[in-house]
FIGUMI-198792 format. One record per atom (N, C-alpha, C): atom name; x, y, z; residue number from 0. Coordinates in steps of 0.001 Angstrom, whole numbers. Atoms other than C-alpha are relative to their C-alpha. Layout:
CA X Y Z NUM $
...
//
This chain:
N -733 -182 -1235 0 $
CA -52249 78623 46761 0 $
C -359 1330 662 0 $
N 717 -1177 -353 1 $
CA -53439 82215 47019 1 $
C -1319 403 900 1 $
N 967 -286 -621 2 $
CA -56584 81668 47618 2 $
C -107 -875 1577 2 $
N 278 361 -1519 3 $
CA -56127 79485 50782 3 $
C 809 892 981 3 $
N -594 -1352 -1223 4 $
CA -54071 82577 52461 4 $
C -1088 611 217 4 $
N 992 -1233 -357 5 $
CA -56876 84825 51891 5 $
C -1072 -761 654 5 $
N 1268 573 -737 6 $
CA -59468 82177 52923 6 $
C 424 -318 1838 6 $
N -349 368 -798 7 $
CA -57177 81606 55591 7 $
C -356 1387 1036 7 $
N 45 -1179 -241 8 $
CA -56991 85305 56571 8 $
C -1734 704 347 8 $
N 1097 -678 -474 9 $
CA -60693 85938 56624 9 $
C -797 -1188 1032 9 $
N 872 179 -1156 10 $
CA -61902 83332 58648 10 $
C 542 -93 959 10 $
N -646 -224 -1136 11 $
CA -59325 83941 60967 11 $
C -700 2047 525 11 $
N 438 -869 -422 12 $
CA -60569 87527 61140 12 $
C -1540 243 852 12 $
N 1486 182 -749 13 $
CA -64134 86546 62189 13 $
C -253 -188 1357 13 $
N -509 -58 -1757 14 $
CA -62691 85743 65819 14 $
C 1140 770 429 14 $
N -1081 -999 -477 15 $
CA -60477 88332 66288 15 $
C -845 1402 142 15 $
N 645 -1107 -341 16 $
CA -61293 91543 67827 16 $
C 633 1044 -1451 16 $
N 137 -770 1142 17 $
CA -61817 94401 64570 17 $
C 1046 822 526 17 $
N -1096 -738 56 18 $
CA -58769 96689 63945 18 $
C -214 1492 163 18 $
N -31 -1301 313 19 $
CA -60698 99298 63409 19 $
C -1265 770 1152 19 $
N 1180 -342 -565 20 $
CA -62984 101830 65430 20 $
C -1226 779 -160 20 $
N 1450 -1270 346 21 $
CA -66673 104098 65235 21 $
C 1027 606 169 21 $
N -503 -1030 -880 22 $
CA -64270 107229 65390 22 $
C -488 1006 150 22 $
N 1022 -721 -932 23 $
CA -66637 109766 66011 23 $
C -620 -420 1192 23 $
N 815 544 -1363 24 $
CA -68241 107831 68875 24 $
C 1153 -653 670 24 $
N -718 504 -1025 25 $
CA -64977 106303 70356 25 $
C 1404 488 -856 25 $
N -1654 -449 357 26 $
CA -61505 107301 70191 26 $
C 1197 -1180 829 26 $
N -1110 807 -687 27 $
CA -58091 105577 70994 27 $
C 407 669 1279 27 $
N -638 -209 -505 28 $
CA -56547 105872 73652 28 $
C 1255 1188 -387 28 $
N -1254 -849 370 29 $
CA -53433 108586 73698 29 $
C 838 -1153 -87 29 $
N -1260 812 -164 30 $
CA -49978 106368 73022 30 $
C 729 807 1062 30 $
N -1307 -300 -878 31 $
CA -47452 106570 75825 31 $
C 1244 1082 -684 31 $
N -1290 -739 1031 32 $
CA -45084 109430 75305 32 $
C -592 768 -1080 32 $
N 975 -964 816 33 $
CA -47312 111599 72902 33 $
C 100 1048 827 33 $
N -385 -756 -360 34 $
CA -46390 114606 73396 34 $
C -1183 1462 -62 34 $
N 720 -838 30 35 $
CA -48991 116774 72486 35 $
C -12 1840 -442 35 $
N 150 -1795 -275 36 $
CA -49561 120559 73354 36 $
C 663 564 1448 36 $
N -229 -713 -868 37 $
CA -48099 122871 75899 37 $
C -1232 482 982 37 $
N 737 -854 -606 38 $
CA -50187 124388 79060 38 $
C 890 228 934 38 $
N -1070 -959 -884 39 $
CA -49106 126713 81365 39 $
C -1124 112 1128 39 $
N 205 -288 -1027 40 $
CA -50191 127000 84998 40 $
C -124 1357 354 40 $
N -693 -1733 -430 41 $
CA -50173 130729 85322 41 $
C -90 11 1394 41 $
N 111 -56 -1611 42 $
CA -51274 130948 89167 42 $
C 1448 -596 306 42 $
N -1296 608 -886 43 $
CA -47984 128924 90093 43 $
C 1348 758 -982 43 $
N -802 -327 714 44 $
CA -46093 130430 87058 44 $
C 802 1521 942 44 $
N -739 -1752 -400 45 $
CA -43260 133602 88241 45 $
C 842 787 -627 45 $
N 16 -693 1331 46 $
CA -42574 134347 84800 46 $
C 1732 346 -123 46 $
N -1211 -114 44 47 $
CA -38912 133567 85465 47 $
C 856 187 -1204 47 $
N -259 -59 876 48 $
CA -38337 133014 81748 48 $
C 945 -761 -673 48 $
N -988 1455 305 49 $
CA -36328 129928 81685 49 $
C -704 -529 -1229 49 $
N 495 389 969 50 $
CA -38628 128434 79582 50 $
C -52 582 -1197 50 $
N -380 -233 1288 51 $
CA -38302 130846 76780 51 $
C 1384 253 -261 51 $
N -1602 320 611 52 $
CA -34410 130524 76784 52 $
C -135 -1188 -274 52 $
N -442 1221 400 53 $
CA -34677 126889 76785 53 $
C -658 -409 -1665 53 $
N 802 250 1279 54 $
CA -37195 127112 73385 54 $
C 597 -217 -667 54 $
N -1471 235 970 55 $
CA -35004 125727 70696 55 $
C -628 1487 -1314 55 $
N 702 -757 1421 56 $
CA -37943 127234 68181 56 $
C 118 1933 470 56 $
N -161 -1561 -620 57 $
CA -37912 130756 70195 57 $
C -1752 389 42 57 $
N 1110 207 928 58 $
CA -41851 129923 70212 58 $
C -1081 852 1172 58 $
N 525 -301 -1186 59 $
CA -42607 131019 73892 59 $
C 956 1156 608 59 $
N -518 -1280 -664 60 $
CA -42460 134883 75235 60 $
C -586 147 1467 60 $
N 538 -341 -1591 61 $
CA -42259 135816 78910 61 $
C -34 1573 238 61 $
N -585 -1618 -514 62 $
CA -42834 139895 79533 62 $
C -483 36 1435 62 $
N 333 -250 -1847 63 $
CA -42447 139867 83495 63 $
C -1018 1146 296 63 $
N -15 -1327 252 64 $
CA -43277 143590 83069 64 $
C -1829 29 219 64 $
N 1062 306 674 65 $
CA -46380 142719 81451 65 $
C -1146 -942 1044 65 $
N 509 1050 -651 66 $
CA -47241 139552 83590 66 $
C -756 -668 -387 66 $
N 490 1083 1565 67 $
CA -48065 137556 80115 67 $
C 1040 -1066 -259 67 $
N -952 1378 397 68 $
CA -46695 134165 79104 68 $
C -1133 -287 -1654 68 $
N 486 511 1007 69 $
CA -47316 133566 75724 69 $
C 390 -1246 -1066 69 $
N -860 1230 1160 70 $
CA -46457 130745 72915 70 $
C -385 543 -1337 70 $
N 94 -346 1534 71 $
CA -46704 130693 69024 71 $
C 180 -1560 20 71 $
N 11 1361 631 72 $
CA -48052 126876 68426 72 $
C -24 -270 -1017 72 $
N -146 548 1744 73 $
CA -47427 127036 64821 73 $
C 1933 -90 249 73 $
N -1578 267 -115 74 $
CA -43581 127243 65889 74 $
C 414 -1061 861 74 $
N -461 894 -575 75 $
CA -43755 125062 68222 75 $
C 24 -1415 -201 75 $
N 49 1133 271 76 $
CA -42617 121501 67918 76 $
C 235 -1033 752 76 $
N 580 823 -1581 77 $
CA -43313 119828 71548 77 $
C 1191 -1016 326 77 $
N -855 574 -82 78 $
CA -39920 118811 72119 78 $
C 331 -249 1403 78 $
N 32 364 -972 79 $
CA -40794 119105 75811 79 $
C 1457 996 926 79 $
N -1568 16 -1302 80 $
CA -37249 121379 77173 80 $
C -560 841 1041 80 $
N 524 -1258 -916 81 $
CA -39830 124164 78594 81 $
C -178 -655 1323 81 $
N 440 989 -891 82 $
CA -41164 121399 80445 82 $
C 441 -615 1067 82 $
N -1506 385 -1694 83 $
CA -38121 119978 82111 83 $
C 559 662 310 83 $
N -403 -871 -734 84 $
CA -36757 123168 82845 84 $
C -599 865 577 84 $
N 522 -199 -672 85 $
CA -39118 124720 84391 85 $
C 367 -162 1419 85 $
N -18 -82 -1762 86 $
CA -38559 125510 88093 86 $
C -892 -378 906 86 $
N 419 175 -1177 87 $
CA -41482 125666 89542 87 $
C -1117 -1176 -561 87 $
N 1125 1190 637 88 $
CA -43540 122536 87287 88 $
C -1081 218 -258 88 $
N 1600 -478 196 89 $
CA -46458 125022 86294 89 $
C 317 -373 -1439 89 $
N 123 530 1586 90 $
CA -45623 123783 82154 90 $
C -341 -1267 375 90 $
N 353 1427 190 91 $
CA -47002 120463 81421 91 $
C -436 -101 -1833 91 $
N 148 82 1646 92 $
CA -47292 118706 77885 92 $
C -1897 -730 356 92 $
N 1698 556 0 93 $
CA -51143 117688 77636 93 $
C 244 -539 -1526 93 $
N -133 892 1069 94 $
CA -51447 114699 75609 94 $
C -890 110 -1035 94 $
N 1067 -543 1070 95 $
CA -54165 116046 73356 95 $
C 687 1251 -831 95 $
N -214 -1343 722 96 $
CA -53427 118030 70211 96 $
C -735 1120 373 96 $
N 467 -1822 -370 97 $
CA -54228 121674 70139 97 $
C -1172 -422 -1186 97 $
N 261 209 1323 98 $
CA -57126 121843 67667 98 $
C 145 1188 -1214 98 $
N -668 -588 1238 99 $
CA -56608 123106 64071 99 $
C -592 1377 232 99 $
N 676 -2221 -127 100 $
CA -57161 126874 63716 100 $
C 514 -23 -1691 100 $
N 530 -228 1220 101 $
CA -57387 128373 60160 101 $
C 1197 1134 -310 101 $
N -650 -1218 287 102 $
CA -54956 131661 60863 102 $
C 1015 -699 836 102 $
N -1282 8 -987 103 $
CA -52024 131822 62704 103 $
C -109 1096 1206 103 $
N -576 -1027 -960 104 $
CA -51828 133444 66082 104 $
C 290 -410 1148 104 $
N -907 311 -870 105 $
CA -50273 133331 69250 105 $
C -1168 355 1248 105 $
N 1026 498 -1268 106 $
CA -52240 132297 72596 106 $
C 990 622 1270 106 $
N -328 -508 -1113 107 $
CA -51461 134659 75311 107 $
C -509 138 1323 107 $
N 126 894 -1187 108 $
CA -52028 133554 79131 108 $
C 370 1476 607 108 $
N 116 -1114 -1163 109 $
CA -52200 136997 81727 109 $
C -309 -580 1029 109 $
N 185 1101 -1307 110 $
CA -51410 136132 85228 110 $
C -393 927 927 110 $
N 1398 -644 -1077 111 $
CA -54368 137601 87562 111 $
C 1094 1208 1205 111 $
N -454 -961 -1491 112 $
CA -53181 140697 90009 112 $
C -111 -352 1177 112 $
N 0 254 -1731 113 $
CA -53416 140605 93751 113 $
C -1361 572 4 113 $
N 1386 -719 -221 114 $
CA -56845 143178 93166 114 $
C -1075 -1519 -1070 114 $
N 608 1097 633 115 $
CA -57940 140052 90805 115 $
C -61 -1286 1251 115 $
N -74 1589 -1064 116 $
CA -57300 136992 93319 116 $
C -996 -508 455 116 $
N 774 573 -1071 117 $
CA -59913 135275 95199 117 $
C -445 653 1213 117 $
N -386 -401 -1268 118 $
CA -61530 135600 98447 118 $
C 802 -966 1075 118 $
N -544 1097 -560 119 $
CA -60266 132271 99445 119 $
C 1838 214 -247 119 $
N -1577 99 -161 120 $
CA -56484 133054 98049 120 $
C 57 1303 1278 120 $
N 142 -1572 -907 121 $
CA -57089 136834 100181 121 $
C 686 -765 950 121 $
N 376 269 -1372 122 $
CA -57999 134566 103113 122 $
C 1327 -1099 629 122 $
N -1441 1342 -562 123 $
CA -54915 131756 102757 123 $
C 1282 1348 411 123 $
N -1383 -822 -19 124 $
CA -52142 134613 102195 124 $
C -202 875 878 124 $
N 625 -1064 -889 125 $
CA -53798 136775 105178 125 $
C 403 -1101 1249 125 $
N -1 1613 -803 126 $
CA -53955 133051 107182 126 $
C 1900 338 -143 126 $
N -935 114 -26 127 $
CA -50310 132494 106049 127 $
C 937 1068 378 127 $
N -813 -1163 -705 128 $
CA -48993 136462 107090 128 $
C 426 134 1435 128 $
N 256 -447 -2086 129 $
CA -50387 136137 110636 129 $
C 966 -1043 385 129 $
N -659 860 -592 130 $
CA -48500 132710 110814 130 $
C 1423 506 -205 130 $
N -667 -140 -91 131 $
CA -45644 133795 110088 131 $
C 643 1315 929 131 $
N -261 -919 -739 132 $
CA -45956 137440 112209 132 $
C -179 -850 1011 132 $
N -235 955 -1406 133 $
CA -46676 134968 115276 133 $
C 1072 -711 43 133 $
N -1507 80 216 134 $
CA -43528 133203 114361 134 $
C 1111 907 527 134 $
N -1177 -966 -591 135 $
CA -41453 135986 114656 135 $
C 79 947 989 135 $
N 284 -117 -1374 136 $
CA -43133 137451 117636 136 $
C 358 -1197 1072 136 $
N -94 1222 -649 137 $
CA -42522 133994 119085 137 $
C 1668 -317 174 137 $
N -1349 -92 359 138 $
CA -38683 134283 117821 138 $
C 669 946 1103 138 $
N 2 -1254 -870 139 $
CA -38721 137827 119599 139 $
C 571 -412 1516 139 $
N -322 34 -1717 140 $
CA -39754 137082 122701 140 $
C 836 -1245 731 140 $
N -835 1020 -421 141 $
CA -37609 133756 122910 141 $
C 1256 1109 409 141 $
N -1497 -689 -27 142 $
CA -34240 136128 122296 142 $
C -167 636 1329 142 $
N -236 -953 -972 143 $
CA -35322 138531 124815 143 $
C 145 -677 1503 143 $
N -64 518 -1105 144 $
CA -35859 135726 127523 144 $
C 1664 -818 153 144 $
N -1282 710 -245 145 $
CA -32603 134299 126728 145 $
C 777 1267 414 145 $
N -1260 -1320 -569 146 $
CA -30556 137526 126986 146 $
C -286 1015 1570 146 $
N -33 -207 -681 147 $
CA -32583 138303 130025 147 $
C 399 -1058 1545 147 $
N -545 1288 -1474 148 $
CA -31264 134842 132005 148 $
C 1427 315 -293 148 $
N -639 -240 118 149 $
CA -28217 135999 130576 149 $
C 1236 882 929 149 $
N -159 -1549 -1056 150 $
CA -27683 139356 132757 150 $
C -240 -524 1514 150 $
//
């Protein structure tokens, strides 16, 4: 009786797609919901520090001061709260593990000066000053025409 399960079992496997894969040459897919690793946005980050109150592990330091965001991924256990509390949505979980490291240390993230920036950010936040000084030149001289139909 045995043996017609197993005979049953393998020539049913002969038309079925293999369970298994090359895994050096192909990988699975991530599963839905895999949580992964932490990254941090620094450019959008403003080092408010929500995210290391919400750490349950205490795994992620913010020194404003400093203008460093750091973690400790041996403490951390990707429970995701940095993530949803976050203000401004520069954390994200990246569905790929971190890979293995050998020591323990802590991955610290420095967020670029204003003498660091771009010439293209220079040229937006230079772009975006003037729009807003024309704005309020534009504000200006509205008030003054109203308070002079006024008189």
């Amino acid at each position: 009786m045995g043996s017609f399960k197993l005979g049953k079992m393998t020539f049913g496997s002969l038309f079925k797609k293999p369970e298994t894969i090359l895994y050096p040459v192909q990988t699975r897919p991530a599963p839905l919901g895999l949580k992964g690793h932490i990254q941090v946005a620094i450019v959008d980050c403003i080092l408010c520090g929500i995210c290391m109150k919400r750490c349950p592990t205490g795994a992620i330091k913010v020194d404003k001061p400093a203008a460093t965001w750091s973690i400790d991924r041996f403490r951390c256990v990707q429970c995701g709260s940095c993530v949803r509390e976050c203000p401004k949505s520069c954390l994200a979980m990246d569905p790929n593990y971190a890979k293995p490291q050998t020591q323990k240390s802590i991955e610290s993230v420095s967020k670029p000066t204003a003498s660091e920036s771009s010439e293209e950010e220079k040229a937006a936040k230079e772009a975006l000053e003037a729009k807003k000084a024309a704005k309020i030149k534009a504000a200006l001289e509205a008030k003054a025409a109203r308070e002079k139909n006024l008189t």
